[in-house]
C-alpha positions in Angstrom: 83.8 -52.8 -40.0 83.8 -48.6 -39.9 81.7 -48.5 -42.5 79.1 -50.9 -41.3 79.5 -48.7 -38.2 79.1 -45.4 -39.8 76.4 -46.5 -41.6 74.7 -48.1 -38.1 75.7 -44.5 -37.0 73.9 -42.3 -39.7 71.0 -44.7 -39.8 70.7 -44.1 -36.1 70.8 -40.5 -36.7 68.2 -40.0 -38.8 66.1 -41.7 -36.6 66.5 -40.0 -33.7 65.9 -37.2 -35.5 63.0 -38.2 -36.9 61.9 -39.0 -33.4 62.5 -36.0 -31.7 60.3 -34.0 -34.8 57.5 -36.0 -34.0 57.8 -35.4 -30.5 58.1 -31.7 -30.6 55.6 -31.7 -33.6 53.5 -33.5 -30.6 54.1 -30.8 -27.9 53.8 -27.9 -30.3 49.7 -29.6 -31.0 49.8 -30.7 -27.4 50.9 -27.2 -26.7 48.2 -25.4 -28.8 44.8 -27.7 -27.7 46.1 -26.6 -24.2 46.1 -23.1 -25.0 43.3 -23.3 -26.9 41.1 -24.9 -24.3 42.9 -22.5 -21.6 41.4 -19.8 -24.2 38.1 -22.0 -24.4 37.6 -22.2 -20.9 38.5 -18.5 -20.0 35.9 -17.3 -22.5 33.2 -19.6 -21.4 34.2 -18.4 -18.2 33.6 -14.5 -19.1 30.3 -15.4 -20.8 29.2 -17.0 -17.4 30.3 -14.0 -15.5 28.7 -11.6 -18.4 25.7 -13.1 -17.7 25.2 -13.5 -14.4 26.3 -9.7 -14.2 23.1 -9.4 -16.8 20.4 -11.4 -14.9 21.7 -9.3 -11.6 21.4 -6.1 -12.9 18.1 -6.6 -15.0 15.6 -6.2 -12.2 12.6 -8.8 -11.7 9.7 -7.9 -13.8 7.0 -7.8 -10.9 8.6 -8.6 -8.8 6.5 -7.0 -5.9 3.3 -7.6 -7.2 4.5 -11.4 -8.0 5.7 -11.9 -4.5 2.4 -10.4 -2.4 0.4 -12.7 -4.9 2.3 -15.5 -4.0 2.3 -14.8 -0.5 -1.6 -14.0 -0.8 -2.0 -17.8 -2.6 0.1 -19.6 0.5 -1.9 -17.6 2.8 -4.9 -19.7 1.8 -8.1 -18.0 -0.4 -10.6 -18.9 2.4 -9.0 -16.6 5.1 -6.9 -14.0 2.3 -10.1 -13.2 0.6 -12.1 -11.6 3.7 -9.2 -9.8 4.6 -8.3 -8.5 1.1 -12.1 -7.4 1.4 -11.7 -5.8 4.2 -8.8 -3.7 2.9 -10.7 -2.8 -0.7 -14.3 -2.1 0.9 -12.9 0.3 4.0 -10.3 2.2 1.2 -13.5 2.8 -0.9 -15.7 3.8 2.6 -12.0 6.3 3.3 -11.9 7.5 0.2 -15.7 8.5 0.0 -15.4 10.1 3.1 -12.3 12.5 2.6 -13.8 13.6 -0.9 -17.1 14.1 0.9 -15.4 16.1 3.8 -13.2 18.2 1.3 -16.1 19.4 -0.7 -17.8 20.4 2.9 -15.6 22.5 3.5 -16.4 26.3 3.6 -14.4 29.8 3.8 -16.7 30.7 7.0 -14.8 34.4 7.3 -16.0 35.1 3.9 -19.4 33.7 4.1 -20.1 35.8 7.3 -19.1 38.9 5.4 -21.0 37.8 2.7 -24.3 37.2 4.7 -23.9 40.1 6.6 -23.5 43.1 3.5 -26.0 40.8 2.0 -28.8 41.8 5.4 -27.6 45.2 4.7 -28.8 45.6 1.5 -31.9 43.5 1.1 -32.9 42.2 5.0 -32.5 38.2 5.9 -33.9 37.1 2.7 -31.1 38.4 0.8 -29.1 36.9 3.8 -31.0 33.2 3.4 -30.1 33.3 -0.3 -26.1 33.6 0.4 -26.2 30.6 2.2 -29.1 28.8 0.0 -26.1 29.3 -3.0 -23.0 28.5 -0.5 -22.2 24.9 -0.8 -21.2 22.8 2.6 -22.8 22.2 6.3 -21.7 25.7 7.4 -23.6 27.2 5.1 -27.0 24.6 5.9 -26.6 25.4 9.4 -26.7 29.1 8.4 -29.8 28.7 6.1 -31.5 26.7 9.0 -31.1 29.3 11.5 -32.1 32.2 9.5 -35.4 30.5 8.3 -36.0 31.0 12.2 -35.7 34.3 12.5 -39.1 35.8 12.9 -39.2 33.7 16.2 -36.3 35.4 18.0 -32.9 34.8 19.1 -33.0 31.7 21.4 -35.1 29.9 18.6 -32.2 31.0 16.1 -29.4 29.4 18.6 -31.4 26.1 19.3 -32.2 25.7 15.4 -28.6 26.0 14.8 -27.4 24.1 17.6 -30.1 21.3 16.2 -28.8 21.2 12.6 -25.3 20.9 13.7 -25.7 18.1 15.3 -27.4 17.0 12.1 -24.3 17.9 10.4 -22.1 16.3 12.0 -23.7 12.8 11.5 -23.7 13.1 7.9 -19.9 14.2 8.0 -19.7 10.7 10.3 -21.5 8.7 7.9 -19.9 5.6 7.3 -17.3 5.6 9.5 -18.9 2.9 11.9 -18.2 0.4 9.1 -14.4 1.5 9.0 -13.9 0.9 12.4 -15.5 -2.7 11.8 -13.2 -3.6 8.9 -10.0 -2.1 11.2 -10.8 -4.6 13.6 -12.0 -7.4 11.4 -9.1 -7.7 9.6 -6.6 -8.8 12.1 -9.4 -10.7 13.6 -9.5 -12.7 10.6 -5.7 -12.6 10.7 -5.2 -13.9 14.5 -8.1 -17.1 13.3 -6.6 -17.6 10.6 -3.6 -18.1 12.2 -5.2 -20.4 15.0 -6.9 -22.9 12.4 -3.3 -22.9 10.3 -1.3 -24.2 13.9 -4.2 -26.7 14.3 -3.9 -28.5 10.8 0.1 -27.9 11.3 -0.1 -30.2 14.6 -3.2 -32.8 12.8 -0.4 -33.1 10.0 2.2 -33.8 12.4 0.0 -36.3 14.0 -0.8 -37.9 10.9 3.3 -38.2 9.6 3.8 -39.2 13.6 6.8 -37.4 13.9 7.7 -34.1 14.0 9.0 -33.0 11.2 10.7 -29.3 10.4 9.2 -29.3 6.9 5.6 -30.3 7.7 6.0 -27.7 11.3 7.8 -24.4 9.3 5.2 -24.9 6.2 2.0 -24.9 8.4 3.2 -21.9 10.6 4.2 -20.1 7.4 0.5 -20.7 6.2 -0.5 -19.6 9.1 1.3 -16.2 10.2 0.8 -15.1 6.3 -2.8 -14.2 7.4 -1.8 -12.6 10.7 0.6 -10.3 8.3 -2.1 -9.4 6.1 -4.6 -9.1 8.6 -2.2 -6.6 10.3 -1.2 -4.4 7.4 -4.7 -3.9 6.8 -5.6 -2.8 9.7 -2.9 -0.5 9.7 -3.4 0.9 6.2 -7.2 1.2 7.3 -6.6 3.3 10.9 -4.5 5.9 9.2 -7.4 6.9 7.0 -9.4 7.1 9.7 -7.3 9.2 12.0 -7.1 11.7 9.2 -10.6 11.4 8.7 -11.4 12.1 12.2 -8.9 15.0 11.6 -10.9 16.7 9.0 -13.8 16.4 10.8 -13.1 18.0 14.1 -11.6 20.3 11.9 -15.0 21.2 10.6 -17.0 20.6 13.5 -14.4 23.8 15.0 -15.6 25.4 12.3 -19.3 25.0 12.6 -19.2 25.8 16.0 -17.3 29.5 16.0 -18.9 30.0 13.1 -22.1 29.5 14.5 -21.1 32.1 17.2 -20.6 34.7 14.7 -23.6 34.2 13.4 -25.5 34.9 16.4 -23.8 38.1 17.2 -24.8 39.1 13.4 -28.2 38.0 14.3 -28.4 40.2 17.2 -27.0 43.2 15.5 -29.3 43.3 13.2 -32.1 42.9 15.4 -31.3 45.7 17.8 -31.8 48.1 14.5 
């Protein structure tokens, strides 16, 4: 009976131990798929991280340019395209302008002294020649008043007085149609805004119930060309304040310079 019992015994013993093996030999693999997915899931993790690091420091590529063209397409081609011709055709009219008005200008102080040594020497021919080589209105004005000459003073001032005026509409020119497209713009902006709200509220009277989608997508439609319409007409009016700048500028000019001619003028007539 104790052997039967001790070999019950040692039979049982080897089977438990063979049991608990294949448990721990289970935990140990249950152990390491868990730390390997842990590991798995950690480095997915950084790679996720890693990249959305990436995509938020690599700026857009265009991304300005890609959003006013967007915004330029919702705003609707029929009332964008005015506008955005408005904006190119006044920049070209402003841009004309200040070259025009930069090459007009003239070193008066110099070309006074200039005329003036030049009467000395060789009489108001020589005089009519500095301003005949002189580029700008100053110098036109000059030549103009001169020519007159042989018919006295007053003659002289009226002449010059005349051909100013002259001068000052060419320096001018243009600048009507840059005060049209400055208040065209916004025009177009404020109607194009007005005919957006009316198809927002004919949609919402089709769907027959107001809707927040159908309401904020026609009013975005809509106040895109009030936006546009705006920033052109702003872009536009500070080229034309410093336009009108450089012309008042000159037109100063032209007028003390016109003074100093005369006393020239009447200098040289007294000899």
């Amino acid at each position: 009976m104790k052997k039967v019992f001790a070999i019950l015994s040692i039979v049982a013993f080897f089977s438990f131990g063979s049991t608990l093996n294949v448990v721990a030999q289970d935990s140990t693999a249950t152990a390491q798929t868990a730390v390997a997915d842990s590991a798995t899931a950690v480095s997915s993790d950084t790679t996720q991280v890693s990249d959305e690091a990436a995509a938020a420091a690599t700026p857009e590529e265009g991304g300005m340019h890609k959003g006013l063209k967007q915004k330029f397409i919702e705003g609707g081609a029929g009332w964008m395209a005015p506008i955005a011709f408005c904006l190119i055709v006044g920049l070209a009219l402003c841009i004309e302008r200040i070259i025009y008005l930069s090459l007009s200008s003239t070193n008066t102080k110099k070309l006074l002294t200039s005329i003036d040594e030049a009467w000395e020497k060789g009489g108001v021919e020589a005089a009519m020649n500095v301003c005949r080589d002189t580029r700008g209105p100053v110098a036109s004005i000059f030549y103009q008043g001169l020519s007159r000459y042989d018919e006295g003073v007053e003659v002289v001032e009226k002449t010059v007085a005349s051909y100013g005026g002259v001068q000052l509409g060419l320096l001018e020119k243009n600048l009507t149609w840059v005060s049209l497209f400055i208040t065209l713009a916004p025009s177009l902006g404020f109607l194009g805004t007005v005919v957006g709200m009316i198809q927002a509220f004919d949609k919402i009277q089709q769907v027959g119930d107001i809707s927040a989608t159908v309401v904020a997508g026609g009013m975005k439609v809509a106040l895109l060309t009030t936006v546009f319409g705006l920033i052109v007409a702003m872009i536009l009016q500070v080229f034309f304040n410093y336009i009108l700048t450089l012309i008042e500028s000159l037109t100063n000019d032209m007028e003390d310079s016109s003074i100093s001619l005369l006393d020239i003028i009447v200098k040289h007539a007294k000899k």
